[in-house]
N, C-alpha and C positions, 0 to 999 in steps of 0.2 A: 504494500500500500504506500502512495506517495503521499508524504507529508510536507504540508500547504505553509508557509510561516503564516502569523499573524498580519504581519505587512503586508503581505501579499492576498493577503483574505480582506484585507481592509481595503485594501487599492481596488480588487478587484467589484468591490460589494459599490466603491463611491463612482467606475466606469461602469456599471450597471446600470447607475442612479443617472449617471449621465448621458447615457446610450437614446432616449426620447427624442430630449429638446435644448442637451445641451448645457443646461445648470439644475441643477443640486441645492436643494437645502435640507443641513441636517441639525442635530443637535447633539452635539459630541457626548453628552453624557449619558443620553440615551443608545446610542449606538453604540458606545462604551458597555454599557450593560448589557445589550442583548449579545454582545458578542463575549462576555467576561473579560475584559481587559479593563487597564486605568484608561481613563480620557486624553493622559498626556501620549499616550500610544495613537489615538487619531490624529493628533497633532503633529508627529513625527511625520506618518505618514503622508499627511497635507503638504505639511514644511517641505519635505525634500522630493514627493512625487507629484504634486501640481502647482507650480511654482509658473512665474509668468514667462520662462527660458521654455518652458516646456510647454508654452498656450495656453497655460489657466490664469483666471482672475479670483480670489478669493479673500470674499468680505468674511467677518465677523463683527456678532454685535454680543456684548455679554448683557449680564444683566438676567431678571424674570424672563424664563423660556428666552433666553438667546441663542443664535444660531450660528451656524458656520454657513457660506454660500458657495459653492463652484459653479464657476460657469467657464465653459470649454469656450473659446475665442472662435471668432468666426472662421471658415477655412479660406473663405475668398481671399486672394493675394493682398491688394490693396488694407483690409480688413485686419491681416497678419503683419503686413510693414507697421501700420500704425499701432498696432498692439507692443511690439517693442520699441519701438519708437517712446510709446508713452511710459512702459513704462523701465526704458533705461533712466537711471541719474544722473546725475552729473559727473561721476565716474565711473568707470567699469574696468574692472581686473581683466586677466587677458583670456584665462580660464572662460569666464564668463562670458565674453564677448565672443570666443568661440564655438561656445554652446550655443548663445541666438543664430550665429552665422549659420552652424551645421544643423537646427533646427531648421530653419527655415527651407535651407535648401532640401534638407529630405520630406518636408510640406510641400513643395512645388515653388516655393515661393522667391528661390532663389535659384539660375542655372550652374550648371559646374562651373562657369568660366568667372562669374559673379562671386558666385564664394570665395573661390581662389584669389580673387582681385580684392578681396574684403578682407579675406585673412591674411592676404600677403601685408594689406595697408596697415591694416590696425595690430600686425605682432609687434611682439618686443624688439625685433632685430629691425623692424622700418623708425621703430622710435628709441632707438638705443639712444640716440643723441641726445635725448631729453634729458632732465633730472629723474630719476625715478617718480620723486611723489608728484610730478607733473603727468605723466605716461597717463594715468588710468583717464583722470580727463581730459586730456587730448582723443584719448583712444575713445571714450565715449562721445564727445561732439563727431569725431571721425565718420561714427560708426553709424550715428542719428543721420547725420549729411549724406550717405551713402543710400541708408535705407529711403531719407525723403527723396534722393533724386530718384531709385527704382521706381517708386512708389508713383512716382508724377509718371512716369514712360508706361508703367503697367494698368496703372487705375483709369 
């Protein structure tokens, strides 16, 4: 018999939730329960498997009956540039800028020739020049300017 982790029974129970329309609303303490776990185990989950690198958006409100919201980001191109777009910061580590780049492009959203042209601009070795603690925000404005020009040619 294969044995399912918790993570992966949770991940798999909130793409479930999501498979309809898209967004999800739960309340972590009840899901918590019905599955025997602490709540801070749906939060892990959330944290590192639908994060906005990977096309989710997720609100929470606490408080009486609070909830957690996922909502899967639209898949249209245009749809997907501005989702990272909005929601990069003002800097972005290289790690990370990697992950929207190779996200995107295994969504459609980017061709090979584009990624490559994204990742060659915004690595470490195109901004070695820099100071370090300047790099993550240059690499972030870069990488916003990059995505609004696809974005104007695609949409």
């Amino acid at each position: 018999m294969i044995k399912v982790s918790l993570s992966n029974q949770i991940a798999r129970i909130l793409l479930d939730m999501l498979e309809s329309d898209g967004t999800t609303e739960i309340q972590r303490n009840e899901l918590a329960q019905s599955l025997g776990c602490v709540p801070s185990q749906i939060n892990y989950v959330i944290a590192s498997r639908f994060t906005p690198e990977q096309g989710y958006l997720v609100e929470s409100r606490r408080g009486g009956g609070g909830y957690i919201k996922i909502t899967r980001i639209g898949s249209d191109v245009p749809t997907m540039l501005m989702h990272t777009v909005n929601c990069l910061g003002a800097a972005v580590d290289a790690a990370t800028c990697r992950a929207h780049i190779v996200n995107l492009h295994h969504a459609g959203a980017l061709t090979v020739q584009e990624a490559k042209l994204m990742l060659a601009a915004s690595g470490d070795t195109a901004l070695r020049s820099l100071p370090q603690p300047l790099r993550d925000s240059v690499r972030a404005a870069l990488l916003k300017q990059m995505l609004l020009t696809i974005e104007t040619k695609k949409g």
